[in-house]
Steps between C-alpha positions, in 0.01 A plus 500: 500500500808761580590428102176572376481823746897603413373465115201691471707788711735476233259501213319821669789663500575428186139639334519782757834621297344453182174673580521764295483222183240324631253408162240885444394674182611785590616766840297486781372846658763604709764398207349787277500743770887404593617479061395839470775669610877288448722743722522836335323349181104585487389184259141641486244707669269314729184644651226419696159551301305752702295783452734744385681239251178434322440908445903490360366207224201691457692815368686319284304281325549490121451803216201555401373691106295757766766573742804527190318687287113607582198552370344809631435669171348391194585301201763743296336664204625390168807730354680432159877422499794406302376156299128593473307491172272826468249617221344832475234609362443909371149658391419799366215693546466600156609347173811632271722530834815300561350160581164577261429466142271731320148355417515349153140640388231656633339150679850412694598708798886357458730352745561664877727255639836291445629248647902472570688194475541325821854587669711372696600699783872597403823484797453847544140464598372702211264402212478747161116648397518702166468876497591455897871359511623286767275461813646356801262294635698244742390488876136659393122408473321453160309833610844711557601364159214627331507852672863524354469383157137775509772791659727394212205497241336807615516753201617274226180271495144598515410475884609130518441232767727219542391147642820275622504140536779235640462188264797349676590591849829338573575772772170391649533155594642240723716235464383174612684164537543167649260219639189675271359323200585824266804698582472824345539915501099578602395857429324688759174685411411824655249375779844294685596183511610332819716214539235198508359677215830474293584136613116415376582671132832241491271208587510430870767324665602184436559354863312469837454826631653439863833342263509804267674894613496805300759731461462879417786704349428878461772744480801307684289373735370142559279348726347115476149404694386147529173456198271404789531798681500709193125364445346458879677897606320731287772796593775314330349462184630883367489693173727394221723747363664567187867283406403256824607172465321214691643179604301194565696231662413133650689465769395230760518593851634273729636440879716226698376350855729288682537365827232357739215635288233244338696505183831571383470621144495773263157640478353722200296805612084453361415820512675885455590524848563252811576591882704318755169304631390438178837338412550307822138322465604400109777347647288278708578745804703394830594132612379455833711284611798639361485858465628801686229749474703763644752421205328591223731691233458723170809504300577761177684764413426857590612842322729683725325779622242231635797302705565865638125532584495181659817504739666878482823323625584311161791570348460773199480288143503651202108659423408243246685214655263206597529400864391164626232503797360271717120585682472263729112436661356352806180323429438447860402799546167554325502870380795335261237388286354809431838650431544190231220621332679819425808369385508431122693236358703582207659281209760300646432550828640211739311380823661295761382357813714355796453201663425472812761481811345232612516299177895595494499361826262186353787421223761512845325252696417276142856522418654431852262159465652441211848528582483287820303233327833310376625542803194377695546241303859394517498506924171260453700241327801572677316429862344173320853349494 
């Protein structure tokens, strides 16, 4: 019996060095608190989720088409530019004039009107009407073209009106492109057209709605909203403007659970937008008997001025440098679930839960059994001879 007690001291001993590899998919809750900081090396920012953290996400939460570039006035009225095909038209108000013909006999009255060639709107943004030279019309409204080529007119033509027409707006439209059945340049008419309205004139998209993003580029700046939200938020769906080009993109959504959570897997997002509950129940939530609920952990990367936000202590990074952080929440206490709700879960997101202590501690006492076993064993057939 002293063999068999002298042996399973020595195998304890043994596992009690080795503890720290004992068999776990992952660091348990006080491992991630301790990794965060390796001496004078900060590895990543780790916060509790409180309050105060969830107001930080909520300030930063993704661009949106209102917020980059607004909507508060209406759809831009239609002016003529460089590219643009224009026809005027001149009358007269009497025959024998510059744009009339006499009447050939006593039953005609003769012609009051002509019609010039379509143009195309030259580099310098000018177009050429006879009798009134070059008109610069670039940057104006069909109206302000006619009052010019009238002013130019007046005194040369017999009190003549002018009626201007765009065939062929090129400096009106948008570009559209991407996951859409028709990718094209769609002109914009004078009532507005706003960005659903475009996509619908190329065709619709081509991929589930909560897959597919849209990306705006207008004048150096670009922004990207998720489809779904473009359709349920009525706000985001803004006025197109001239020379923007539209983006539609599938790009599946997707997150990473591991640890002692119902499943280990990567999981696809089914709809626009997914919080930290949300994600946690698709995941088949906590294992009872394995999980540490106070060890639940968000994982991503955060801009910098965010990591500042969140602990004022980091280290300064450069502003557009992406800085690992860790938001670690305790599911024991109840308000946590409210504050889950109000966490959203964004593409490659990672979620890890701890096990347990006490399962740690399980694994110990399993592999201590183990370990003595052969020795049991041995001292049995040793005290049989």
């Amino acid at each position: 019996m002293r063999i068999v007690t002298i042996g399973m001291v020595m195998a304890a001993g043994l596992v009690l060095a080795g503890c720290s590899a004992l068999p776990s998919t992952g660091p348990t809750t006080m491992e991630v608190s301790e990794q965060a900081n390796v001496g004078t090396e900060v590895r990543y920012v780790l916060r509790d989720v409180d309050d105060h953290v969830v107001s930080i996400l909520a300030a930063s939460r993704p661009a949106t088409f209102q917020g980059s570039f607004g909507d508060s006035r209406p759809a831009p009225g239609q002016r003529i530019g460089v590219g643009d095909t224009v026809q005027v038209t001149i009358w007269e108000a009497a025959a024998g004039g510059l744009f009339s013909s006499p009447a050939i006999d006593r039953n005609s009255t003769g012609a009051r009107s002509a019609v010039i060639p379509p143009q195309i709107v030259a580099k310098d943004g000018s177009i050429t009407v006879p009798y009134a030279g070059r008109i610069r019309v670039a940057g104006l409204t069909t109206p302000e073209v006619e009052q010019r080529i009238v002013t130019g007119l007046t005194g040369k033509a017999i009190e003549p009106q002018v009626l201007v027409t765009v065939p062929l707006g090129l400096s009106n439209s948008v570009t559209i492109l991407g996951e859409v059945t028709n990718g094209a340049r769609v002109p914009l008419s004078v009532r507005g057209e706003r960005i659903l309205d475009v996509i619908a004139s190329a065709g619709g998209v081509r991929a589930a709605a909560h897959e597919t993003f849209v990306t705006l580029q207008r004048r150096g700046r670009t922004a990207a909203v998720p489809m779904q939200r473009l359709v349920l938020n009525a706000s985001e769906n803004i006025f197109a403007h001239p020379d923007d080009v539209i983006t539609v993109v599938r790009d599946p959504q997707t997150y990473s659970v591991f640890g002692a959570a119902g499943r280990n897997s990567v999981i696809p997002f089914d709809a626009a937008g997914i919080t930290l509950d949300q994600a946690l129940a698709k995941a088949g939530g906590l294992l009872d008997w394995r999980s540490d609920p106070q060890g639940v952990f968000l994982l991503r990367y955060e801009t910098a001025s965010v990591a500042r936000k969140l602990d004022p202590e980091f280290k300064i990074v450069p502003h557009d440098a992406k800085v690992p952080v860790i938001y670690k929440i305790n599911l024991r206490d109840a308000k946590s679930y409210f504050l889950a709700q109000n966490i959203d879960i964004r593409n490659r997101d990672i979620i890890y839960v701890a096990n347990a202590p006490v399962t740690e501690f399980q694994k110990l006492i399993q592999l201590l059994l183990t370990a003595a076993q052969p020795v049991a064993t041995g001292a049995s057939i040793a005290t049989g001879f």
